[in-house]
Every structure is written in C-alpha cells, then in structure tokens.
N, C-alpha and C positions, 0 to 999 in steps of 0.2 A: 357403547363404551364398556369396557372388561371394570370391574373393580376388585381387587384386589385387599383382602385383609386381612389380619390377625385378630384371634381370640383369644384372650388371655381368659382358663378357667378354674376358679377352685370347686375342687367336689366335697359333698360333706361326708364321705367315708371314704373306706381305705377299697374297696373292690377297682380300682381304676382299671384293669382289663377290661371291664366288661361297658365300663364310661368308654375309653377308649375303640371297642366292638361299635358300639350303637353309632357313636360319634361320624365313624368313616362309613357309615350306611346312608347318612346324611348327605342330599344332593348337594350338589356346589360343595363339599367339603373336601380337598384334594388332598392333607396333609391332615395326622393328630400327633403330638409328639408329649409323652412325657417329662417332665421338667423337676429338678429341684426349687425350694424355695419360697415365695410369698402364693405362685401360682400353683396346681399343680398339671396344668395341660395344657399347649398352645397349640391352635386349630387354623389353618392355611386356607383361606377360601378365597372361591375365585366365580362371581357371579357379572350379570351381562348390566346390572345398575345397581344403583344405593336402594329401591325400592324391593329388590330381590334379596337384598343382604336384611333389609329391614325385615323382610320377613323371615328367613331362615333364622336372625336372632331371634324376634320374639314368638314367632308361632313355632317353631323345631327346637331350637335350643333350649329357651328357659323355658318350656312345659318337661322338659328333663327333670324327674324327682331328683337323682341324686347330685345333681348338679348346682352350683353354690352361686358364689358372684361371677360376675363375666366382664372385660373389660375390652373394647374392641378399638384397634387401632386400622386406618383405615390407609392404605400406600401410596405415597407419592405417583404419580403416572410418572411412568418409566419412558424414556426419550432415544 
C-alpha cells in the first residue's frame, strides 16, 4: 500500500534554501515547497507503509538541527 503525506515544518532560522537542499535529498521525499505563514515548508512524501513514513519522520527528519515543529497529515486513499 503507497502512503501518501504531508509535512508541515517550521524551521528555527531564516537559511531555508539550504533546509529545503537537504530536505529533497531525503528518500521518499518527492516534493518541498516554501510557504508563507504559521509553517514555513510543506514536504510531499510518498512511501510503500506507515512503518516507512514512521521512519523518515523520526529517524531523517527530526535529527535535522535546524528544523523546528513538524506536523504530519497523512492522505485519504485515492479511489
């Protein structure tokens, strides 16, 4: 089963190019986009279970120094 989701992330400084660099180097990460507002990145990913996404968040993503809160929204199966 494909899972499909979003990461909403705040960083805790202003370099967001180089968040955004690292970000799309990351496996299963197919999208990073900049954003205005409470967040400042939303991250596209697209892995093969919930057990693979568990890990890309906590073992790849939040060992990111400059990377802040993260809030992950996870996608309806598409029909």
């Amino acid at each position: 089963m494909v899972v499909f989701a979003y990461t909403l992330i705040r960083a805790e400084h202003s370099d967001s190019e180089k968040l955004v660099a690292k970000l799309k180097k990351l496996r299963f990460v197919k999208e990073v986009t900049s954003v205005y507002g409470e967040y400042d990145m939303v991250v596209k990913t697209e892995t093969n279970s919930i057990e693979e996404l568990n890990v890309l968040i906590y073992n790849e993503l939040r060992k990111i120094p400059s990377l802040g809160a993260t809030t992950t929204m996870i996608t309806l199966q598409q029909k």
